[in-house]
N, C-alpha and C positions, 0 to 999 in steps of 0.2 A: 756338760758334755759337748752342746754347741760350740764355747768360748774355746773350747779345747785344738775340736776339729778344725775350725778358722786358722787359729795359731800353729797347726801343723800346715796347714796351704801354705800358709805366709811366710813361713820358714823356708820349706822345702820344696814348693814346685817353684813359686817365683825366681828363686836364683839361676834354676833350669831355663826360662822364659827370657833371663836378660845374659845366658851364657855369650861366648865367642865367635867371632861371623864366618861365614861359610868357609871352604878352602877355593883356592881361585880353577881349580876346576869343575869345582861345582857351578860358580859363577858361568864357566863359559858354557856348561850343558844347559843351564836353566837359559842363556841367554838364546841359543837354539832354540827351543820350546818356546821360548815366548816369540823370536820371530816366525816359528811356526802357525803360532796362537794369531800373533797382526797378521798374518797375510790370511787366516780362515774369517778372521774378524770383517775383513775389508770386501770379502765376497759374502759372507751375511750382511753384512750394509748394504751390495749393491743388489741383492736380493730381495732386502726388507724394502727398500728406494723402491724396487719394481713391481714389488707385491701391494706395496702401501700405494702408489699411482693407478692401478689398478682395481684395488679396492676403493677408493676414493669415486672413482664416476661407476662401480658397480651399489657403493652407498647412495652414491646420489640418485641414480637411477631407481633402487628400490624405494629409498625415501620420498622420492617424486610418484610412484607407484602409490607407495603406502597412504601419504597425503592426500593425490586424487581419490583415491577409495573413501577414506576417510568423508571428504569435503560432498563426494555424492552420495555417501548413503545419509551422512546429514540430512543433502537437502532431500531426499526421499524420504527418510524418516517424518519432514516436514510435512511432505506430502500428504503422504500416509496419514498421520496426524489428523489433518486439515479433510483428507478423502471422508474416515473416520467420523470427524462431527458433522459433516456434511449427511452421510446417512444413518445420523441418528434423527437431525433434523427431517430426514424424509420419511422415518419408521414414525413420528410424534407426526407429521402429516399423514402418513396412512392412516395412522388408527385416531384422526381426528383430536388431536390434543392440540394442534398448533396451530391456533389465529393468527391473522394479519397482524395483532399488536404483537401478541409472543414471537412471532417472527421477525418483528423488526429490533424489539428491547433485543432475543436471544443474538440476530444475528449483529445488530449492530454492534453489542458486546466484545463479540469475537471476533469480527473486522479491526475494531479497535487495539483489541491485542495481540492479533496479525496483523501485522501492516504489510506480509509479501500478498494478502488477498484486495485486490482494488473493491470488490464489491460481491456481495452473495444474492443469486436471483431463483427467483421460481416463475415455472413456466406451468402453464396449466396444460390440459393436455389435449387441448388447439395447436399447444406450439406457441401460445401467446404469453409475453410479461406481463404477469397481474401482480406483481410484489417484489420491491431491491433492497436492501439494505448494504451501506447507508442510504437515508432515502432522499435526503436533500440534495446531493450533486447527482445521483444518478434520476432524478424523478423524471424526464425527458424519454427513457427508454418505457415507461409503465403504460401497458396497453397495445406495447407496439408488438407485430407481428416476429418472431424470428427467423429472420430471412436472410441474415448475412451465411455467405457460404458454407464456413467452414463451421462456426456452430450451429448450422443447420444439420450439415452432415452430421457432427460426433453426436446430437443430441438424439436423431434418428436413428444412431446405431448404439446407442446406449440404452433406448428403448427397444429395440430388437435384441441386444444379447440381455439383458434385464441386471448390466452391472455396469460399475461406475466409469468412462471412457474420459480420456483425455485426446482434448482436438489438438491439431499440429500451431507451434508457433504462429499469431497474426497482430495485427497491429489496433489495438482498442481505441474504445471511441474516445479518449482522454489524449492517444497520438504516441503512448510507448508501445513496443513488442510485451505481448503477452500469451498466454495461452490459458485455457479453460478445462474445468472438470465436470462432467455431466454425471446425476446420480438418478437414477430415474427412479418415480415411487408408484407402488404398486399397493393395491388392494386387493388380494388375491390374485384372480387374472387381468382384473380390473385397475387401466392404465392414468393414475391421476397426474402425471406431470412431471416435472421434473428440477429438480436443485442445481444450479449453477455456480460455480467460484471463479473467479476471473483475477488469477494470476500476475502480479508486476514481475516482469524477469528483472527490471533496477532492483525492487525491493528484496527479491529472494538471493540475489549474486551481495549485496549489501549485509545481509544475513551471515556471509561467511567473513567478513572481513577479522572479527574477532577471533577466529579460530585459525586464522593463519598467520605469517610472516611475512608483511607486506614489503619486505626490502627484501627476497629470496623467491616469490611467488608471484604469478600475476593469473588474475583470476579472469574468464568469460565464459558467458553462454553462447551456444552456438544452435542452429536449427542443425536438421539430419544433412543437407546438402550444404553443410559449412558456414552462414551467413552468419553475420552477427548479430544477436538480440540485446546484451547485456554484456558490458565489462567494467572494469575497474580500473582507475586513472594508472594510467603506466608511469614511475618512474625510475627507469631506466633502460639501457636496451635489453631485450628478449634474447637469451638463449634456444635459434628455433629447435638443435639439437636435443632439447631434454623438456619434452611438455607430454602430456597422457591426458588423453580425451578418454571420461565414463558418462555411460547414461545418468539422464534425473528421471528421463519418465520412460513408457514402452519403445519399445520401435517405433510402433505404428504412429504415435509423435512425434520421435525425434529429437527431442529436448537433451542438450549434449554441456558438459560441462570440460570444460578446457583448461587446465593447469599447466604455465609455460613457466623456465625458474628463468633468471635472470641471468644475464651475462655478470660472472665476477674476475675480475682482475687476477693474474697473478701476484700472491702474497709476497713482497720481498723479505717476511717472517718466515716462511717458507724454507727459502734458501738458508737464511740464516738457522733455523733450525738445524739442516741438513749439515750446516758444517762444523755447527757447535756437535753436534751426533757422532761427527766423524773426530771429532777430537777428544768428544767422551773416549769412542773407543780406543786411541791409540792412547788415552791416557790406563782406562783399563787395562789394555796390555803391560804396560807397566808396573801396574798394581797390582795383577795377576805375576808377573813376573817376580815382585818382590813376595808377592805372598805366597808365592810356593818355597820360597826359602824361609818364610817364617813355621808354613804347614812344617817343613821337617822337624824343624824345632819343637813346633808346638807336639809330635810325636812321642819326641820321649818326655816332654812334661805330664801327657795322656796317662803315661805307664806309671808316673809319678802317683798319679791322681785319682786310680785308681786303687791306689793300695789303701790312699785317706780315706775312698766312697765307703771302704768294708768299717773304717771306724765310725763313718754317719750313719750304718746299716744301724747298726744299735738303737743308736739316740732313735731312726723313726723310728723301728719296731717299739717302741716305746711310748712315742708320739702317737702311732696310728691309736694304741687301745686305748687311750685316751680321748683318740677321733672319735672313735667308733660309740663312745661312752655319750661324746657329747652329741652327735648325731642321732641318736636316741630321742634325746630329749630337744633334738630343733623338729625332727619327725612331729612329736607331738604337739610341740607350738605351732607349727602349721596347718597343721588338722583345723584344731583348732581356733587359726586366723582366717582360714576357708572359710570353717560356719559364718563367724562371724563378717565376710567380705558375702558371700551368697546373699545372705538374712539383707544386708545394707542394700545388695544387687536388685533383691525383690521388691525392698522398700519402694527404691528410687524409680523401677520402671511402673511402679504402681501409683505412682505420686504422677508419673508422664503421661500415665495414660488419663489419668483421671483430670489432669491440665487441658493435654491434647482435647479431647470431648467437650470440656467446659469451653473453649476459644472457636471452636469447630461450628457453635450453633448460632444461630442468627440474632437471640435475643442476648437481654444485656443481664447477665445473672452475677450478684453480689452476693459477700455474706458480714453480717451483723452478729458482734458478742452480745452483750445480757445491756451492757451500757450502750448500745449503738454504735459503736465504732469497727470500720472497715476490717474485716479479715481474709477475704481474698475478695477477687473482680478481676472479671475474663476481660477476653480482648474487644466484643461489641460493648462491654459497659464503656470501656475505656472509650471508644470510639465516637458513641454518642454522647458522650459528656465531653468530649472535646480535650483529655487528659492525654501525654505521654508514655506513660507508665505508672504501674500500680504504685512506688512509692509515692505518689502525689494523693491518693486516697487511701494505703492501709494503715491502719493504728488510729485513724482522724475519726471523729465523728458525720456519719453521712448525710442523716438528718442534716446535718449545720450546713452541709456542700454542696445539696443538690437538691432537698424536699425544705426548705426554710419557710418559704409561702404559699400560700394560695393564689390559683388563677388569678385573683382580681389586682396579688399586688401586696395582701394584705400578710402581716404577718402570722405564721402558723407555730405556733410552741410544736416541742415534741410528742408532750403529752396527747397533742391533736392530734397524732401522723398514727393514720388506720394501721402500719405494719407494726409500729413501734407497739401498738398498745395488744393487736392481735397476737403481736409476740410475747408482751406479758403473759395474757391471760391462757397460751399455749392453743392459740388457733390461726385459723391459715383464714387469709383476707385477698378480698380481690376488688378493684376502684379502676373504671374506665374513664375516668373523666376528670383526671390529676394533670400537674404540669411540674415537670423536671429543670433544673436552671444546671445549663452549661460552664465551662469553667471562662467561657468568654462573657459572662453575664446574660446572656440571653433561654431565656426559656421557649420548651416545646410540649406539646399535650400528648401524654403517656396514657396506656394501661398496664396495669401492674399486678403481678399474683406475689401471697407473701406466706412462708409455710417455717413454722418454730422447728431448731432443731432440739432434741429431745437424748438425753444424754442420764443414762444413770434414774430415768423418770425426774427429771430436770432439765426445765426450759434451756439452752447454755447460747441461746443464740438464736438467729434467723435466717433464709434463704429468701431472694429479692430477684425476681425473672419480671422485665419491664420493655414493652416495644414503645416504637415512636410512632404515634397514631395521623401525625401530620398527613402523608397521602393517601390514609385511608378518606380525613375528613376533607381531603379536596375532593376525590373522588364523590363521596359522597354529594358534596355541593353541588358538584354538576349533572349530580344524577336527579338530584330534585331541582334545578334547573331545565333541564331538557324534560321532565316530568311537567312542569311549569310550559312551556313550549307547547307542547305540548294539548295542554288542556286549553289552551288560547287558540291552537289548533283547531279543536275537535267544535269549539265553539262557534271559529267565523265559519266552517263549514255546516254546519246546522243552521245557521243564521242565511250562509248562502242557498243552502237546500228552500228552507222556506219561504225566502225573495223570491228565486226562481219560477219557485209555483207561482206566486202573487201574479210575478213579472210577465207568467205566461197565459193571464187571463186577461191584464190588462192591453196587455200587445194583439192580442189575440180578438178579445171583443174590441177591440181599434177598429182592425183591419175587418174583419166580419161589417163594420156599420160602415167604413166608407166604402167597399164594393157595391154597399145598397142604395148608397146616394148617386144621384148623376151628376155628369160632370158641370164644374160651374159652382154648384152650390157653396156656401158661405161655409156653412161647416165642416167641409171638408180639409179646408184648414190646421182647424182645431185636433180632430182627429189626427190627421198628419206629425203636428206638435206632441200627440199623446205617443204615436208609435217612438217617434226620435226619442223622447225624453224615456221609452220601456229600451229601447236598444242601448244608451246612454248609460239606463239602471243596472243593464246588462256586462254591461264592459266593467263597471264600477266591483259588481258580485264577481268578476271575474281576478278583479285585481284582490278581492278579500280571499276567493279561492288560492291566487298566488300567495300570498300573508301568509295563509295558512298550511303554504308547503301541500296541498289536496285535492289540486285539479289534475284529472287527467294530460298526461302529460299526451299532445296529437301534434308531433310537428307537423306546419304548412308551411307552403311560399309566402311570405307575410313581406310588405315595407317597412323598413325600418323606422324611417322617418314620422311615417302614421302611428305609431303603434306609440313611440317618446311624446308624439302630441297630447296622445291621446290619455299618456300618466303625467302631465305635468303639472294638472291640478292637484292628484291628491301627491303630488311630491310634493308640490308647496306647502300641503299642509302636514306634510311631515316633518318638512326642515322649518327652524324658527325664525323669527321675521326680520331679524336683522341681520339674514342671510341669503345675499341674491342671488336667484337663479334668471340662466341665461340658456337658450338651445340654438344651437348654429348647426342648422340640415346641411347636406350638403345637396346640388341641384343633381338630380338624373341618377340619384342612387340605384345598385344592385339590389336585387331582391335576391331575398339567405331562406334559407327551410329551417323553421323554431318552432314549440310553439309557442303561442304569444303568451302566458301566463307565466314561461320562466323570462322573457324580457321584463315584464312586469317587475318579478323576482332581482334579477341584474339591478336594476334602479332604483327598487327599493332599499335594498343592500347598501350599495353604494353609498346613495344619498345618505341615509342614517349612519352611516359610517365617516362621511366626510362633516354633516353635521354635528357630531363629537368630537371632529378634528378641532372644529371651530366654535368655541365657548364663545368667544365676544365679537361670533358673527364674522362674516366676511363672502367670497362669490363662490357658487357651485356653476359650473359651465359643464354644458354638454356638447359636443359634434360628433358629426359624422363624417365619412369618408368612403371614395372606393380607393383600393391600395391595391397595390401591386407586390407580391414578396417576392424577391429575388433569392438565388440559390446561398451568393455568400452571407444573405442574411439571414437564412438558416440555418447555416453552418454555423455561426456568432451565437444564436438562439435555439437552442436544442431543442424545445415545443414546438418551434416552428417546421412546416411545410411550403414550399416553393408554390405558387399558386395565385389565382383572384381571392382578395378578400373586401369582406366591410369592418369598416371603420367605427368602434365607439368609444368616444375618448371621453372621461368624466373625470374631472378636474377641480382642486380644490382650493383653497388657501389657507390650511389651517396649518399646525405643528408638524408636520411630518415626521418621517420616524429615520432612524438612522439603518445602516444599511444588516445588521443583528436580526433588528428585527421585522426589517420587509421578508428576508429568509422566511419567515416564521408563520406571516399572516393567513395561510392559505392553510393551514392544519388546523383540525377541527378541535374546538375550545381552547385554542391559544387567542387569550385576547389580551391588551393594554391596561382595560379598565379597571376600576376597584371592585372589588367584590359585591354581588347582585346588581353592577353596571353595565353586562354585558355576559353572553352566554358563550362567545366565539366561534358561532357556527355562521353568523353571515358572510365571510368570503369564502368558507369553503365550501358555503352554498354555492357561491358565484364561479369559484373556481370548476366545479364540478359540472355546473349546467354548460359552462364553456368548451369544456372537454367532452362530454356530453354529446355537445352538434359538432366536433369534429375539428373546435378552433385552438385559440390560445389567447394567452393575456399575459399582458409585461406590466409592472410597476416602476413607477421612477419618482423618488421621492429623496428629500434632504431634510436634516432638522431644522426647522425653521421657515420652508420654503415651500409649504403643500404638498401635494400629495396629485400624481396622476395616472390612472390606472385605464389603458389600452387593451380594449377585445377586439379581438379580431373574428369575424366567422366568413366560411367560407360564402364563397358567392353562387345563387345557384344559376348554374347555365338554362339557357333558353329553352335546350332542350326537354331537361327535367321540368319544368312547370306545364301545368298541365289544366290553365283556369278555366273554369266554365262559366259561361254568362249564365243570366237568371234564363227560364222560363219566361214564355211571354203569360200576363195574368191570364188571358182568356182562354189559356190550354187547360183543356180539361180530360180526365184519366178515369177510366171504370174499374169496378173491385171489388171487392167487399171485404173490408177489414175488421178484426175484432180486439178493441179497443180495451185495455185495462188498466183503470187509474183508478186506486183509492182516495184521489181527492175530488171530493163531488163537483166544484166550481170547475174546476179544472176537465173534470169528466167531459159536463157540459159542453163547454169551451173547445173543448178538439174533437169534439162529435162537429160542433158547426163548421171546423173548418176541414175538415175530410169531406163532409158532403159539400161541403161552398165545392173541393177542388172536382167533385161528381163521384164519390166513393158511398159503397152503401157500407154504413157500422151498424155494427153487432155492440151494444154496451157489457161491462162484467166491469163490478167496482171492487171486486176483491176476486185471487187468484184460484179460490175455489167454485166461484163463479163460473170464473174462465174456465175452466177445465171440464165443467158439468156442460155448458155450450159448447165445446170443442168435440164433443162426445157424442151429440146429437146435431150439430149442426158443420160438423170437418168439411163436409165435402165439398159446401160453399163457399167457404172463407180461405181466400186468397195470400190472406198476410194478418201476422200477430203481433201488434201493436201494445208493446208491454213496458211498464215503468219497472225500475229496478230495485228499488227496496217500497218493500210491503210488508202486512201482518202476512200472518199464514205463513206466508214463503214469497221470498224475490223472484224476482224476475227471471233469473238463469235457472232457479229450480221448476219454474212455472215453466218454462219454454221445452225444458226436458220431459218433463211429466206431457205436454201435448205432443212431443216428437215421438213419442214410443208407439201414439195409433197414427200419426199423421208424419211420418219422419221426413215429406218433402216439405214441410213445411216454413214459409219464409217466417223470418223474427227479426223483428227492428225494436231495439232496445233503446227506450230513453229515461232521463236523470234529469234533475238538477242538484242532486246530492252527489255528489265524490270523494267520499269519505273511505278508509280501509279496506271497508266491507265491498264495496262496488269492485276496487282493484284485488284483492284476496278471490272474489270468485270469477275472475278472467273473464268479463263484460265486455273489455279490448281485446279483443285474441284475431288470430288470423281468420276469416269466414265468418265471423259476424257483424253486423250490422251496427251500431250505436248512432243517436241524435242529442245534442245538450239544450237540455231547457233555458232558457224560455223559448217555446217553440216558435216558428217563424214561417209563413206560412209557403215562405218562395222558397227554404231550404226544405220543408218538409214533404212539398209538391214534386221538388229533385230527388231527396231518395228514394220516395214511392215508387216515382216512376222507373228510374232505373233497377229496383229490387223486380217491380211487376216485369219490365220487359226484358230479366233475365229470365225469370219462372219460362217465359213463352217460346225461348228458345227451346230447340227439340236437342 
C-alpha cells in the first residue's frame, strides 16, 4: 500500500512542481510586492539597529546590576558564615566547654581555612586580650588593654545591644585596611567577654576574583565616605559610566563594594555584521520574491496531494491498530523496567549511604573475608596507612600489609594476629598496645577492636575499627613528666620548710648571744660569722624555693647586679666544668621591682638551657645594662614599650637553633631534646615571669653560632621605691604578743627574741592552745603571732576562729614552708600581714612595730 502511494506522488504531483514559468504579468506584480516587501525590510532593519543599541547598554546595565548583587551577597554570605562560627565559638565559652587550648586548635583551624580573617581574639570582660589565634604572629597583642578607638567603641556596643556588630573600616596592626566583628558572650545576664575577627579587605576582594570576568570587571572595596580599602590590579581603562556600588556590611560600617566594567572598543565585527544583515535582507527579498511564484505553483500541486493523502488514510488506519496493539505491550515492558530501575535506585542510595557513614567517622574501619583478605576500607583507613585508594588494599591480604610484625621488629605469622584468630573462633578482640606499618614502611602504635561478621550462623568475615594512639602517648608522657616536676617540687619545698626552721634557730640564738656580749670581746666574731653564714643558708633555701616553682611570689625594689652575684655559685654548679662562666655588671645600674626567687628562676633556666646547648663545653656570659627603648624600636618589636629598662643579656656558644624553631621556644613542652631529656617548660617559665613584671625578651640565635637571649625589665623610678633603713638595735617596743609555733626549738628561740626586743609573750605550741588563751586572756594581747601550717588547723583557720571574740585583732602570719597549701588559703591577700622564716631579728622588730603603731591610731 505504502509502495503504491509513493508511486502515485511521483507520477502525478512532481510533474505539477516542475510545470511552466509564470506569465510576464505575473512577474511584474510579484516584482511590486517584493519591492514593497525591501523597502518594509529596510525599516525593520533600522528599527532592529535601534532597538538592538538600546538593548545592548540596557543588558549591560542590568548585567552590571546583576553581577554586583551577585558579588555582594557573596561576600555577606561569607560574612555571615564566619559571624556564624564566631558565636558558636561564644555559646562553647559560655557554657564553659572551650579552653585556651580548644580555642586555639579550633580557632586556629579555621583561620587557616579563611584566609579573609587575619586573626580571631577574645577579650574577657575587662575589655582585655587574654587569647588570639593564630597565636604566633599575633602574640604581642595578649594581655594588652583594648583601647584603640574604633574597636573600643563596636565592642562597647555590641555588648550593650548583646548581638554581633561590625566596626567601621581602619587600618590593623599588620598595616592593611580592615574591619572587625564583635560577638559578645553572655551567661545569662552575666557579661563574660567577647569574640573578635579581624577582617583583610585584600583577602575578602581576592575572594571574588574567581567568580568574575577580570577582562569586563573591575572590582574594589570602598569605606561609607568613598575611600579606598581594597582593589584589584586595573588592566585597562574604567568605564566611569557603568559601575554599581552594594553593601557588604550594615550602614552603621559602611563596607561598600564597587563594580566598574571596563572601557571596550568599538567592534569593527560589529559593522561588518550590520552589513552582511543588510545583505541578508535584500537577498531575502529576492527569495521571498522568487518563492511567492513558486507558493503559486506549489498550490495546485497541494490540490494534487491531497487527493493521494485519502489513499494513505487507509494504509494508517491500518497501521495505527497495529500501534495500538503494539503499544500495549511497550505499556507493560515499562511497568515492568520501572520496578526493576526503582529496586537498582534503592539498592544504590543504600549502598551511598552506608559509604557515606563508614568515610564520615574518624576511625580507620576495614573489613576481612574468612581468608584475610581486604573487602572494603573507608577513607581514615586509607588515610593512616598512607594508601590512595582502596584498590591498593581490596582482594590483598591485610595481615601481609599492615599487621606483619610486632612492635619489637619481630616477625608475627597470621596465625598470631588476635583479630585473625578471634575471627575464627566467632569473637570480637580488642589490643591497645599493637603497631600498624604504613605503606611508606614506617610504623605507628594503634588500638584496635575486632568483631566477626556472622552470616547464615557462619563466621564469613570480619570488621577492623583501629585509631592511632601516637598523641595520646605523647600526651601521656608529658603528663607523667610534669607529675615528675612536680614531685621534685613538693620535695625541695619540704626540704626548704625544714631548713628554715633549723635556719631560724641558729640565726636567732646568734644574734640573742652577741647582744649579751660587750663590745670588744673576741667572740663576738664568731658569732657574727654564724649569722652571715644563717643569712647565706638563707638565700641558698630561697634559690631551692625558686627550683621548686614554691616561693611566694613578693615583688621588691631589688638590685640586679646583687642578686646574679649572689647565684653565681650555685650556677656554676649547675653548668659542667668545662663550661665558662663570665658576669660583666654594669656600673650604677637601675633598680627593677621582682621578686628575687623568679631572678633566681630566669638564670637557672637559662643557664641549664645554654648548658645543653654545649655538650663539649664552651662560655656562658652574663651582663647587664641600663637601655633606653626608643618608640621606633617598638614599633620593629611588638612586646616592646617605649620606656627605661634593665638590661640581662645571657649568652652562649653552643649549636644554636635556626630561626623554625626559636618561633617555638617559649610554648610550654616544646622542646629540642630526646625524650625524658627535657620537659619544655623552662623558657616558658622564663618567658612568663618576664611578662609577669611588665617586660619583654628577644632571642637572636643562628645554627652554629650560640644562642643570646635579652630581658628587658622595666626600670623603677625613684619615686616608686620606698626603702627603709633598719631600726636602730637599741629601740625597744612594748606589747604583749601570743606566740604560736609547733616547733619547740623554734618556740624557744622567738619567745627570746620578742622579749630581747621588750615584748611580753604569751607561749601556745599548738593552735588549740592558742585559742583556749585567747579566750581567757583577749584582752591583753596585743598581736597574734602565728605559723602557718600546723596539726589541728593552720594558721588562717587559727586567726579566724580568734577574730570571732576578738575581731580587732592584729595577726602576723609567718612560714618557712610555701608549699600549695600556704597559697590555696590566701596567706598573701590584701590586709594581712606575712613574715618568711628564717626570722630576723631587725625585720621582725620593723613589722612589730609598724602593725603595734597602726593598732594605736584612733
Amino acid at each position: 500500500m505504502r509502495s503504491r502511494s509513493s508511486r502515485i506522488l511521483s507520477e502525478e504531483v512532481v510533474p505539477h512542481l516542475k510545470g511552466p514559468h509564470p506569465h510576464p504579468r505575473s512577474r511584474s506584480a510579484a516584482l511590486r510586492y517584493s519591492a514593497i516587501l525591501f523597502a518594509a525590510f529596510l525599516v525593520v532593519f533600522g528599527l532592529i539597529v535601534w532597538f538592538t543599541e538600546g538593548n545592548n547598554l540596557r543588558a549591560k546595565q542590568n548585567d552590571l546590576s546583576s553581577r554586583a548583587r551577585t558579588l555582594s551577597g557573596s561576600l555577606q554570605l561569607t560574612l555571615e558564615g564566619d559571624a556564624s562560627y564566631l558565636q558558636l565559638l561564644a555559646l562553647d565559652r559560655a557554657s564553659g566547654k572551650l579552653t585556651a587550648q580548644l580555642f586555639q586548635e579550633r580557632a586556629g583551624q579555621y583561620v587557616q581555612a579563611h584566609p579573609q580573617l587575619i586573626n580571631i581574639t577574645w577579650v574577657d570582660a575587662d575589655f582585655r586580650i587574654t587569647d588570639v589565634s593564630p597565636l604566633a604572629p599575633n602574640r604581642q597583642i595578649v594581655g594588652l588593654q583594648l583601647n584603640l578607638p574604633e574597636p573600643k567603641r563596636v565592642s562597647a556596643l555590641a555588648r550593650e545591644r548583646r548581638k554581633p556588630v561590625y566596626t567601621h573600616p581602619f587600618e590593623a596592626i599588620q598595616g592593611r585596611p580592615s574591619f572587625e566583628i564583635w560577638v559578645p558572650v553572655f551567661r545569662g545576664d552575666t557579661f563574660l567577654g567577647l569574640f573578635g575577627g579581624v577582617y583583610s579587605c585584600d583577602k575578602l576582594l581576592q575572594q571574588l576574583a574567581a567568580q568574575t570576568q577580570p577582562h569586563l570587571y573591575h572590582l574594589s572595596l570602598n569605606d561609607s565616605s568613598g575611600g579606598l580599602l581594597a582593589t584589584m590590579p586595573q588592566m585597562q581603562l574604567l568605564d566611569r559610566d557603568f559601575y554599581k556600588e552594594m553593601p557588604v556590611t550594615d550602614p552603621e560600617s559602611g563596607v561598600m563594594l564597587r563594580v566598574t566594567r571596563y572601557q571596550v572598543r568599538s567592534d569593527w565585527r560589529l559593522y561588518l555584521l550590520k552589513a552582511v544583515s543588510l545583505l541578508l535582507i535584500m537577498g531575502m527579498s529576492y527569495t521571498l520574491w522568487t518563492l511567492k511564484l513558486e507558493i503559486d505553483e506549489r498550490k495546485r500541486a497541494e490540490e494534487e496531494i491531497k487527493k493521494q493523502a485519502a489513499l494513505l488514510e487507509e494504509e494508517i488506519t491500518e497501521r495505527q491498530a497495529a500501534q495500538e496493539s503494539l503499544q500495549e505491550q511497550a505499556a507493560l515492558l515499562e511497568e515492568e523496567v520501572s520496578e526493576r530501575w526503582q529496586a537498582e535506585e534503592a539498592l544504590r542510595e543504600s549502598e551511598e549511604r552506608l559509604r557515606l557513614l563508614l568515610d564520615s567517622t574518624g576511625e580507620a574501619i576495614y573489613g576481612v573475608d574468612i581468608d584475610g583478605k581486604c573487602t572494603f576500607c573507608n577513607r581514615a583507613c586509607l588515610r593512616m596507612l598512607g594508601y590512595q585508594n582502596e584498590g591498593d588494599l581490596l582482594g590483598k591480604n591485610i595481615h601481609d600489609i599492615m599487621h606483619h610484625s610486632y612492635p619489637d621488629g619481630r616477625h608475627m605469622p597470621q596465625e598470631e594476629c588476635s583479630a585473625h584468630t578471634a575471627m575464627l573462633q566467632g569473637k570480637g578482640s580488642h589490643v591497645d598496645d599493637e603497631v600498624f606499618w604504613g605503606a611508606d614502611g614506617s610504623s605507628f602504635p594503634v588500638e584496635y577492636w575486632s568483631y566477626p561478621q556472622v552470616k547464615d550462623d557462619k563466621v564469613v568475615g570480619a570488621v577492623v575499627a583501629f585509631i592511632n594512639t601516637t598523641e595520646r602517648r605523647h600526651l601521656e608522657e608529658q603528663f607523667r613528666q610534669s607529675q615528675k616536676m612536680e614531685s621534685i617540687g613538693r620535695l625541695a619545698g619540704g626540704v626548704a620548710h625544714d631548713f628554715n626552721n633549723m635556719l631560724s634557730v641558729i640565726s636567732g640564738a646568734a644574734e640573742l648571744s652577741k647582744r649579751k656580749l660587750e663590745d670588744g670581746e673576741p667572740i663576738g666574731q664568731y658569732l657574727e660569722l654564724i649569722i652571715n653564714a644563717a643569712r647565706r643558708s638563707s638565700d641558698i633555701t630561697r634559690q631551692l624555693l625558686a627550683f621548686s616553682r614554691k616561693e611566694v611570689v613578693s615583688p621588691k625594689p631589688v638590685q640586679l647586679n646583687r642578686l646574679i652575684e649572689d647565684s653565681l655559685k650555685i650556677l656554676t654548679r649547675l653548668i659542667s666544668e668545662d663550661v665558662k662562666l663570665s658576669f660583666h655588671p654594669a656600673p650604677e645600674l637601675w633598680s627593677i621591682m621582682i621578686a628575687p626567687s623568679q631572678v633566681d628562676q630566669i638564670l637557672m633556666n637559662l643557664a641549664v638551657n645554654a648548658r645543653d646547648a654545649m655538650p663539649e663545653g664552651g662560655s656562658l656570659a652574663i651582663e647587664t645594662a641600663n637601655v633606653q627603648i626608643a618608640s621606633h624600636y617598638a614599633y620593629l618589636h611588638p612586646d616592646a614599650r617605649p620606656g627605661e629598662y634593665v638590661l640581662l643579656s645571657v649568652s652562649d656558644t653552643g649549636h644554636g637553633m635556626d630561626k623554625m624553631t626559636a618561633a617555638h621556644i617559649f610554648e610550654p613542652f616544646f622542646t629540642t631534646k630526646g625524650q625524658g631529656k627535657g620537659t619544655g617548660l623552662g623558657l616558658s617559665t622564663v618567658y612568663g615571669i618576664v611578662t609577669q613584671n611588665g617586660g619583654f625578651i628577644n632571642v637572636y640565635s643562628e645554627p652554629g653560632q650560640g644562642a643570646v637571649f635579652k630581658i628587658y625589665l622595666p626600670r623603677l623610678q625613684e619615686s616608686e621605691a620606698t626603702p627603709q633603713g633598719p631600726l636602730p638595735a637599741e629601740r625597744r617596743i612594748s606589747g604583749t604578743v601570743l606566740l604560736v609555733e609547733d616547733e619547740e626549738m623554734l618556740l624557744w628561740l622567738t619567745t627570746r627574741l620578742l622579749e630581747e626586743m621588750g615584748l611580753t609573750v604569751i607561749q601556745a605550741q599548738s593552735p588549740l592552745e592558742a585559742l583556749e588563751i585567747s579566750r581567757q586572756r583577749g584582752a591583753e594581747i596585743d598581736l597574734l603571732l602565728t605559723d602557718v601550717v600546723m596539726p589541728e588547723m593552720n594558721g588562717r583557720e587559727l586567726a579566724e576562729r580568734v577574730k570571732e571574740s576578738l575581731p580587732e585583732m592584729n595577726v602576723l602570719f609567718m612560714s618557712g614552708h610555701t608549699s600549695d597549701n600556704v597559697l590555696q588559703r590566701g596567706v598573701i591577700e590584701a590586709g594581712m600581714h606575712y613574715i618568711q622564716k628564717p626570722l630576723e631579728m631587725e625585720k621582725l622588730n620593723r613589722k612589730i612595730s609598724e602593725m603595734l603603731a597602726q593598732r594605736q591610731k584612733p
